[in-house]
C-alpha positions in Angstrom: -34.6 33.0 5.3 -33.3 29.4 4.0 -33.5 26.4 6.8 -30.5 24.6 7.1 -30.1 20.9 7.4 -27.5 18.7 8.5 -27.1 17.2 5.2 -26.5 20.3 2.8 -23.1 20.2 2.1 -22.3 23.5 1.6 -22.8 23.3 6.0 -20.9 20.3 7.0 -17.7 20.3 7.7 -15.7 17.8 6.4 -13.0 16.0 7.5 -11.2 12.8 8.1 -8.7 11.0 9.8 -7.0 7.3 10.5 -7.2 4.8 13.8 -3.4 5.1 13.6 -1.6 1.7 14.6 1.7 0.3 15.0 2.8 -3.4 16.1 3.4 -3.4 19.9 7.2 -4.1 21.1 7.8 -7.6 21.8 7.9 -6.9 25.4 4.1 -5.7 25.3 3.6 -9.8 24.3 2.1 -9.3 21.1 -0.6 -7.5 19.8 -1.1 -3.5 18.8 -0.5 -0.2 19.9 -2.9 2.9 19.0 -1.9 6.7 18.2 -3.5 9.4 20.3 -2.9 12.9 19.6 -3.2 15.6 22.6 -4.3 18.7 21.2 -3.9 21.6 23.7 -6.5 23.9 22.2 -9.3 21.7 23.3 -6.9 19.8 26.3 -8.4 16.4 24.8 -7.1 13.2 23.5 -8.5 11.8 19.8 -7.4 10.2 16.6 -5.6 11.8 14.5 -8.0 13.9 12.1 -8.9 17.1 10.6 -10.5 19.1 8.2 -10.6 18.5 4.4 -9.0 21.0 2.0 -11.2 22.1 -1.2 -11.5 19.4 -3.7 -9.2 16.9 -1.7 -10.1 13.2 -1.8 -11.2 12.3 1.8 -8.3 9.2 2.2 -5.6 11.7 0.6 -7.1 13.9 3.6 -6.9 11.3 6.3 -3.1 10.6 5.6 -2.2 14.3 5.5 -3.5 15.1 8.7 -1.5 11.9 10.1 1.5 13.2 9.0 0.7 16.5 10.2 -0.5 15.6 13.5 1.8 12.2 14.5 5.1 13.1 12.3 3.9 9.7 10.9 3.3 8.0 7.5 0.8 5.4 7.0 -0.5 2.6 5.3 -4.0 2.7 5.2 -6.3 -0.5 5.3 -9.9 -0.2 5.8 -12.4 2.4 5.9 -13.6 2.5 9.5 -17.3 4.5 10.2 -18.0 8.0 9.5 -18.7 9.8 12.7 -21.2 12.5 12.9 -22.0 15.4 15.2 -22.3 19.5 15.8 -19.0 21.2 16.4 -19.8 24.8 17.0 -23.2 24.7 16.0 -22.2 23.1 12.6 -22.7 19.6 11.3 -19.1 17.8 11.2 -19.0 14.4 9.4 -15.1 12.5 9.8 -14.4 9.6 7.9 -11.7 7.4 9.4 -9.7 4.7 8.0 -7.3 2.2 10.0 -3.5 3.2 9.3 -0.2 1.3 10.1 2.3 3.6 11.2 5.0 2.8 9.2 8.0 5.6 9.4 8.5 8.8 10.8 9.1 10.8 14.3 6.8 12.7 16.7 7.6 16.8 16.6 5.7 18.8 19.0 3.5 21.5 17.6 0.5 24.5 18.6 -2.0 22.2 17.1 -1.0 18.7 18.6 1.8 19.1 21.7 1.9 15.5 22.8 0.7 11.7 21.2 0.4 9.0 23.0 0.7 4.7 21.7 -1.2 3.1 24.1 -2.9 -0.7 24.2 -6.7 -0.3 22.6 -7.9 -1.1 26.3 -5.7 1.8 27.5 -6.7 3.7 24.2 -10.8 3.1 25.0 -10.3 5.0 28.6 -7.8 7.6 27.4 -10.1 8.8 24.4 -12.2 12.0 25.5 -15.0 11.6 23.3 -17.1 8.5 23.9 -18.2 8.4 19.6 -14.2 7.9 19.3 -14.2 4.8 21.7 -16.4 2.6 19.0 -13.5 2.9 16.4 -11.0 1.3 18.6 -13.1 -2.1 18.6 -13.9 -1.7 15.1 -9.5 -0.9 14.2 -9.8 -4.3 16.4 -13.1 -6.1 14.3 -10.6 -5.5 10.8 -7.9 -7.4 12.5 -7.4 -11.0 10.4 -6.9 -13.6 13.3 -3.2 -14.5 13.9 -2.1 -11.0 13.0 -0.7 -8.5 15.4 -3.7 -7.3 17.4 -6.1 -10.2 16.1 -8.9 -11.6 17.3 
C-alpha cells in the first residue's frame, strides 16, 4: 500500500480564486469594498474560488471562477498567498490573486445564492474561515498609498 503525502500532486486538489474588489461609493468616504460569496452547500461566507480544470493555468482559473461565482469580470493585480489545508480528508492548495471588479451583475445560483461587498473591516468578521481573514490585510498590504483602499 503506497503512503500518501500532502505534496503528491496527483492528491491535492487544486484550485484558485481572487480577493475580489471594487472602489467604494463616494458616500462610504473613500477607500474599498470586498466580494464575499455565500455558498448555501456549506452556509459559509469566502472569496470567490474553486477548483481547477485539467491543464488550466491557475490565474485563467481564478478569473473563471469569479465570473462564475460574482457574475463579475476582473482585473487581476497581484498574486496574494497560496492557502493550504484538508478538505475532506484531502490536501487542498488555493492560490489567490487580488481582482478589481470591473463589469458585470450578481445572478443567484445552487452553488453561490447570495455575495456580499462589504468594507475589509466588515469583510475580516464576516469571513467564516479564519486562514481567509489574512488575505484581506494582505488585498490591503498591495494597496499603493493614495489609491482607493491605500495605506
Amino acid at each position: 500500500m503506497r503512503t500518501v503525502s500532502p505534496a503528491d500532486d496527483d492528491t491535492t486538489v487544486r484550485a484558485a480564486g481572487c480577493v475580489l474588489w471594487r472602489p467604494a461609493p463616494p458616500s462610504a468616504a473613500g477607500g474599498l469594498e470586498l466580494c464575499l460569496v455565500h455558498r448555501p452547500k456549506y452556509d459559509d461566507w469566502s472569496h470567490p474560488k474553486g477548483k481547477l480544470k485539467p491543464g488550466e493555468a491557475p490565474l485563467a482559473g481564478a478569473l473563471r471562477e469569479v465570473a462564475e461565482e460574482t457574475g463579475y469580470a476582473a482585473d487581476p493585480g497581484a498574486e496574494l498567498s497560496t492557502v493550504r489545508y484538508l478538505a475532506g480528508g484531502r490536501p487542498k492548495e488555493v492560490r489567490y490573486w487580488a481582482a478589481e471588479a470591473t463589469t458585470g451583475a450578481f445572478a443567484p445560483s445552487d452553488e453561490v445564492d447570495r455575495i456580499l461587498w462589504l468594507s475589509p473591516a466588515a469583510a475580516r468578521a464576516r469571513l467564516t474561515q479564519p486562514r481567509d481573514r489574512a488575505l484581506v490585510a494582505e488585498l490591503l498590504a498591495t494597496r499603493l498609498p493614495g489609491a482607493p483602499g491605500g495605506a
